[in-house]
N, C-alpha and C positions, 0 to 999 in steps of 0.2 A: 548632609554634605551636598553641596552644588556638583550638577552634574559633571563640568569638567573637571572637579578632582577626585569624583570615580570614574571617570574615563583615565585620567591620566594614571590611577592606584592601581586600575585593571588592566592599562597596556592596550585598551581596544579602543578605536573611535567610534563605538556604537554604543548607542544607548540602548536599556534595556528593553525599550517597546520594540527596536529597532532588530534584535535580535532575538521576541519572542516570534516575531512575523517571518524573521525567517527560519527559525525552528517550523512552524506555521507550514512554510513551504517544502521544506524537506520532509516533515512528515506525510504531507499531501503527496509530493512527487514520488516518493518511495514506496507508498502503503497503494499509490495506483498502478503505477507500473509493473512493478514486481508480478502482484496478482495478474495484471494483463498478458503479461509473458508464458505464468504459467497454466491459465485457462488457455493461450495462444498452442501450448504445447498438448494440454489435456486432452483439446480438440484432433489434433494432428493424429497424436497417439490410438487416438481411438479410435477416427477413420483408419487409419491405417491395420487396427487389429481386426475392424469390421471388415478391411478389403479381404484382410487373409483368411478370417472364417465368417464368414456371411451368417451361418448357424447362430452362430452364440450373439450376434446383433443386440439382442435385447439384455442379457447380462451384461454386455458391455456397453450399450448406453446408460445402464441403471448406475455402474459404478460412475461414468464419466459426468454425469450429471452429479453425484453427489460430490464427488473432487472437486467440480467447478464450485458448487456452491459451498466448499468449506476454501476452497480460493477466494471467491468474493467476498468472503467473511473477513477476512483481512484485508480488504479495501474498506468494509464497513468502519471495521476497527480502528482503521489508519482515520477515517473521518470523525468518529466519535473523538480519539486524541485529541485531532486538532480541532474539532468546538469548542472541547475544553481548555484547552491551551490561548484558544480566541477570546473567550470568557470567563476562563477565571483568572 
């Protein structure tokens, strides 16, 4: 079928290249930000438990450190999507 009468059968003016790129995008915008926010907050939380026990410092950077990096793992994640999404 020619593309404008799947556009017209599907009710959208966009073509399909045109809306894998912006899956594309939202996948990218969503899988960075998200993570940003809440390594922004992991960070906060943890100074803050190290202001109120200085002691325990190193348990809690040990945990804060691996929360951050199972947070940037879902940025990874979010980029592995949309390669594939780009390429295949």
């Amino acid at each position: 079928m020619p593309p404008e009468v799947v556009s017209a059968a599907t009710g959208s003016g966009m073509d399909p290249e045109s809306m894998k790129l912006l899956a594309i995008a939202i996948v990218m915008g969503l899988g960075t930000v998200c993570p940003a926010i809440a390594i922004g907050l992991i960070g906060s939380k943890g100074a803050d438990a190290i202001g109120r026990n200085p002691e325990a410092a190193p348990k809690i950077q040990t945990a804060m450190i691996l929360a951050i990096a199972f947070a940037e793992a879902v940025a990874i994640y979010a980029l592995v999507v949309s390669l594939i999404l780009k390429f295949v």
